[in-house]
VEXDREN-2710 file (C-alpha; in Angstrom, 1 decimal):
% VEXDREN-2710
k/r/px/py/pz
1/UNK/-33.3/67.5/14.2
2/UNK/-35.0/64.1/12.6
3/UNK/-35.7/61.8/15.4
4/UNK/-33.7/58.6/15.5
5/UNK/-35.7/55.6/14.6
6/UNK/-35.8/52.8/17.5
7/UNK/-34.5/50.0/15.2
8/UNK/-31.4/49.5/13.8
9/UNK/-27.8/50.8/14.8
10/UNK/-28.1/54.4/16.1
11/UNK/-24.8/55.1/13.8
12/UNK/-26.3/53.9/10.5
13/UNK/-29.5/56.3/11.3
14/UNK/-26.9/59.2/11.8
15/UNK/-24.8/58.3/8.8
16/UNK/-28.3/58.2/6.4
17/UNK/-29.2/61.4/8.0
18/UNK/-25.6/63.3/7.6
19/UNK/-25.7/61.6/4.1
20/UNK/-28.9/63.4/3.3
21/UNK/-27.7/66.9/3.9
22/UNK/-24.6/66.3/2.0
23/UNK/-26.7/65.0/-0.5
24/UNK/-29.7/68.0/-0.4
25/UNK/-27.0/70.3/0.1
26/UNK/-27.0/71.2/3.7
27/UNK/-23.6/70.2/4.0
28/UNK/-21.9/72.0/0.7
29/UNK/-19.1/70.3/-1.1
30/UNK/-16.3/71.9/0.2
31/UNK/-17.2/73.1/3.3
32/UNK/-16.3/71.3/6.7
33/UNK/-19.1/69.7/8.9
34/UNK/-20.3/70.5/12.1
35/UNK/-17.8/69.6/14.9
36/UNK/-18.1/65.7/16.3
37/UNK/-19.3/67.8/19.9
38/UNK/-21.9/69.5/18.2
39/UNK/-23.0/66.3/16.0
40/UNK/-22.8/64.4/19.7
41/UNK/-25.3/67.2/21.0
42/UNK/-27.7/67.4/18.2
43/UNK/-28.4/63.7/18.4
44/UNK/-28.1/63.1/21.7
45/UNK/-25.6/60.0/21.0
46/UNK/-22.2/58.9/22.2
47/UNK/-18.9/59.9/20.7
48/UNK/-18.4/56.7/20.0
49/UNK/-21.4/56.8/17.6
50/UNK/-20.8/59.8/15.7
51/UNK/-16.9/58.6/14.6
52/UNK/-18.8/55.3/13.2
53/UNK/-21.3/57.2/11.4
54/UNK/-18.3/59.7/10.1
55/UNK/-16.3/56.6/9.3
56/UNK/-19.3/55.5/7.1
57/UNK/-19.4/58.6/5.1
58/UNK/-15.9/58.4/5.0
59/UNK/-15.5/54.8/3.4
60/UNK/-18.7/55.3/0.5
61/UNK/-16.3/58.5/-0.3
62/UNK/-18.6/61.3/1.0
63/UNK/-16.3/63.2/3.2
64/UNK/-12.5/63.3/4.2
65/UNK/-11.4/63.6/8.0
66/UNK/-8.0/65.4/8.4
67/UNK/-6.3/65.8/11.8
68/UNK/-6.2/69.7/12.9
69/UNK/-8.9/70.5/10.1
70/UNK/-12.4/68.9/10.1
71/UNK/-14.6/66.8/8.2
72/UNK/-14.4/67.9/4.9
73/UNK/-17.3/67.1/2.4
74/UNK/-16.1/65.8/-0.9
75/UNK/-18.9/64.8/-2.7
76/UNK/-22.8/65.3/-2.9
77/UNK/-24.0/62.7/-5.3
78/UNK/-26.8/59.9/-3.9
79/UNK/-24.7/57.3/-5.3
80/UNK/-20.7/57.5/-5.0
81/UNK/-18.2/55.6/-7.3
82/UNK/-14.6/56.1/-7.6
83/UNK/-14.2/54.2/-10.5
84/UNK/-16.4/52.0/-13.3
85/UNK/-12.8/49.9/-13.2
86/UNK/-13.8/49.0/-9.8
87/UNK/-17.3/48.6/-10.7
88/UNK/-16.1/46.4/-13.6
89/UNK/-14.4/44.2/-11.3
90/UNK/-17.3/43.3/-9.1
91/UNK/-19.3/42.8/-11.7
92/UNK/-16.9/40.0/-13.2
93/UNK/-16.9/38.7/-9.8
94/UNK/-20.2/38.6/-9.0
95/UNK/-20.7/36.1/-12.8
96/UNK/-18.2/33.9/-11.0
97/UNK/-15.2/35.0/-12.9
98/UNK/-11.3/35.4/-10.5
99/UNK/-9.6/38.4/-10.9
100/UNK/-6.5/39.3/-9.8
101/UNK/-3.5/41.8/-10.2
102/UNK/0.0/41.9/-10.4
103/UNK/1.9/45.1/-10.1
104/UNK/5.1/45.0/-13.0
105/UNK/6.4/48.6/-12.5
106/UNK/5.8/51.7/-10.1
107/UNK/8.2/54.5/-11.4
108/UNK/8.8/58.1/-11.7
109/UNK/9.1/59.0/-15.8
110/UNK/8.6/62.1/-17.7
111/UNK/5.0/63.4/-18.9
112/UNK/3.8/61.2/-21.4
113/UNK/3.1/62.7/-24.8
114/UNK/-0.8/63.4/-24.0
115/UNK/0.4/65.5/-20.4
116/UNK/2.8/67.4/-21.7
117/UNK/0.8/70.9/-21.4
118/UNK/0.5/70.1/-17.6
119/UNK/2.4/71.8/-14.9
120/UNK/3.7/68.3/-13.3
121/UNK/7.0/67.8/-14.5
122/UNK/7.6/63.8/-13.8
123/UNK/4.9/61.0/-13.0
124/UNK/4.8/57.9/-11.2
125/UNK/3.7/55.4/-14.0
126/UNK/2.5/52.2/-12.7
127/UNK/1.7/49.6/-14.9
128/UNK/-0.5/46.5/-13.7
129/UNK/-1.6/43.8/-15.2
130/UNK/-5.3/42.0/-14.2
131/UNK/-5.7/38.6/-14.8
132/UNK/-9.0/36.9/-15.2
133/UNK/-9.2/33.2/-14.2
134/UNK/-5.9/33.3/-14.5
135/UNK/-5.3/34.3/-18.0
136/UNK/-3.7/37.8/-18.9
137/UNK/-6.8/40.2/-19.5
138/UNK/-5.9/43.6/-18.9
139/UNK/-3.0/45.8/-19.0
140/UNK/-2.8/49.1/-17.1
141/UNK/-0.3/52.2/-17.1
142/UNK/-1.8/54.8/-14.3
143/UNK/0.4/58.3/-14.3
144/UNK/0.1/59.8/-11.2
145/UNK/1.6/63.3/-10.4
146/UNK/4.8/63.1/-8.3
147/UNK/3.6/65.7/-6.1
148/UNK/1.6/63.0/-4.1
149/UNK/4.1/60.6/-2.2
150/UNK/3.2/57.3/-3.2
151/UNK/3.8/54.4/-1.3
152/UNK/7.4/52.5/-2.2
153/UNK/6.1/48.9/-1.3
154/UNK/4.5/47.8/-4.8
155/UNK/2.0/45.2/-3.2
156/UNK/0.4/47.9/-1.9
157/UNK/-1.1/48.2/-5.5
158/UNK/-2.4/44.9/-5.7
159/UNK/-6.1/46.0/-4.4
160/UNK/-8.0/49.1/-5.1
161/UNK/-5.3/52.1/-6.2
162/UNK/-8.7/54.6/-5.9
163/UNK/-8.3/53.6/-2.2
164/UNK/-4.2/54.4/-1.9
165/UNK/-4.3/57.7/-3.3
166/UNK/-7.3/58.6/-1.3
167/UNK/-4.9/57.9/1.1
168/UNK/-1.8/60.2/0.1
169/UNK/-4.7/63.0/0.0
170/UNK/-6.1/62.7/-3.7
171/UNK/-9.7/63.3/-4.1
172/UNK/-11.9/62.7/-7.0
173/UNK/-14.7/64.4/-8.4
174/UNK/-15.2/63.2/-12.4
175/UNK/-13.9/61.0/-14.5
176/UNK/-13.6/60.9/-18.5
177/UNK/-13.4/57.8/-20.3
178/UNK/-12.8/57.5/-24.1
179/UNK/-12.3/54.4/-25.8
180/UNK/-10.9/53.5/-29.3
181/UNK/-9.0/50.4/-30.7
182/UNK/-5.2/50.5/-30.9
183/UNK/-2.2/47.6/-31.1
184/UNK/-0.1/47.9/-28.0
185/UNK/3.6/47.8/-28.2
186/UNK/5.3/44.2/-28.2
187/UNK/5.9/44.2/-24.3
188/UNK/2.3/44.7/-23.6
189/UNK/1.7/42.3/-26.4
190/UNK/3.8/39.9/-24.3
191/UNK/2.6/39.8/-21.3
192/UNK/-1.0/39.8/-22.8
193/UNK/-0.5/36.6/-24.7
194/UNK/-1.5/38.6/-27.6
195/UNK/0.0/38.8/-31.7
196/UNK/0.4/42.1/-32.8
197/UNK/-3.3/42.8/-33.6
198/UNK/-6.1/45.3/-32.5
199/UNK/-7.4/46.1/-28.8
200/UNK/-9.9/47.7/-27.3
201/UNK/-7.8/50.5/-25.6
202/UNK/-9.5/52.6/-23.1
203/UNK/-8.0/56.3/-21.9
204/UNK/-9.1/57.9/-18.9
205/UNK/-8.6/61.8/-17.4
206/UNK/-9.5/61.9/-13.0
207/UNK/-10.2/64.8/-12.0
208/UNK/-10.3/66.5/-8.4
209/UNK/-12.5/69.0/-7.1
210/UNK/-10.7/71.7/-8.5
211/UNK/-10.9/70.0/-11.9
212/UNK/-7.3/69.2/-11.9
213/UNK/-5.6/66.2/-13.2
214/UNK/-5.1/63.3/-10.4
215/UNK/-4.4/60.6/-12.9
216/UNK/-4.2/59.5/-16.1
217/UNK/-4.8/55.9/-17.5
218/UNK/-4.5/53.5/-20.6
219/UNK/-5.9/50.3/-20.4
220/UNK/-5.7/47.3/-23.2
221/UNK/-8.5/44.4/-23.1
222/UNK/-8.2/41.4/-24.5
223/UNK/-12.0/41.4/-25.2
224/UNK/-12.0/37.7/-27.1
225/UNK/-12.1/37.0/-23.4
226/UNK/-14.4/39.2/-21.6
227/UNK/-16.5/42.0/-23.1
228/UNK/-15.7/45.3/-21.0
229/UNK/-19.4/46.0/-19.0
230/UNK/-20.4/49.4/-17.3
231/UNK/-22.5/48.5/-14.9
232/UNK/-24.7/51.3/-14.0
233/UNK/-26.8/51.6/-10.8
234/UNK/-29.8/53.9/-10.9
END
């Protein structure tokens, strides 16, 4: 066992260490940590300790805690991000800019065209649209497979949707972006402010660990407003 360090919260030591053999492969992606007892033992800490440094790992997306099961480990990449969406938003925060999002629709519909080859045989689509200092900037439809029980209340898409499905036992391990330019229908034209001219339309494919299909997006920028940034950390 490392040695804990005499400065700094004894649960942030044992997070970066746990983190480490997730990361170096100690901990495989997939398999189920040692026991909270035997963690407690190792490090010679308090319960108490070891559920804050779990709840770490848990938060930057590392593992997944399920009653009757374990600690499962979900990822092993040094840096963790569920989404560039989500890293787009902080980045147009961080410049000063307001974002914020209003949830039109959340509904079960049929496959669209693009998912008809998969085994799902209805989708919750629901469209959102992101405004940026108050003006209309985004439009989103997200497909979700009805298989996972999404919440009814609609505000509870208003913040990070990464974040609910995690919740309803979704986990990510890729995504695929592809991006192209396309007019959107009049209703998104509509709500974007927009004549019928071309977007920046963005398509994205999550997958999960068994490289299945979690969701499915399409996006619409008005990009006379905002050029859409990747922010990349390295």
């Amino acid at each position: 066992m490392k040695l804990l360090k005499q400065k700094g919260p004894l649960y942030i030591q044992v997070k970066d260490i746990l983190k480490e053999r997730i990361v170096s492969g100690v901990y495989p992606v997939r398999s189920l940590m040692p026991a909270e007892t035997q963690l407690e033992e190792e490090f010679h800490v308090s319960k108490i300790t070891i559920r804050k440094a779990v709840e770490q790992l848990t938060q930057e997306g590392y593992v997944k805690k399920q009653s009757g099961i374990g600690t499962t480990v979900l990822d092993n990449r040094a840096v963790i991000k569920l989404s560039t969406g989500q890293n787009f938003s902080a980045y147009l925060q961080q410049e000063g800019k307001s974002v914020r999002k209003e949830v039109l629709r959340v509904k079960e519909v049929e496959p669209p065209r693009e998912l008809n080859h998969l085994r799902s045989e209805s989708f919750y689509c629901i469209e959102r649209l992101y405004y940026l200092d108050e003006e209309p900037y985004i439009y989103f439809f997200h497909y979700i497979p009805s298989e996972y029980r999404l919440p009814t209340d609609r505000s509870r898409f208003e913040d990070s949707l990464y974040t609910v499905l995690s919740e309803v036992g979704v986990t990510f391990n890729r995504f695929q972006d592809a991006f192209s330019v396309s007019t959107p229908d009049e209703r998104v034209r509509n709500h974007l402010k927009m004549e019928s001219l071309p977007m920046l339309r963005r398509t994205r494919h999550a997958f999960d660990l068994d490289d299945v299909l979690v969701e499915y997006s399409i996006a619409y920028y008005r990009t006379e407003l905002q050029d859409y940034v990747i922010p990349f950390d390295v």
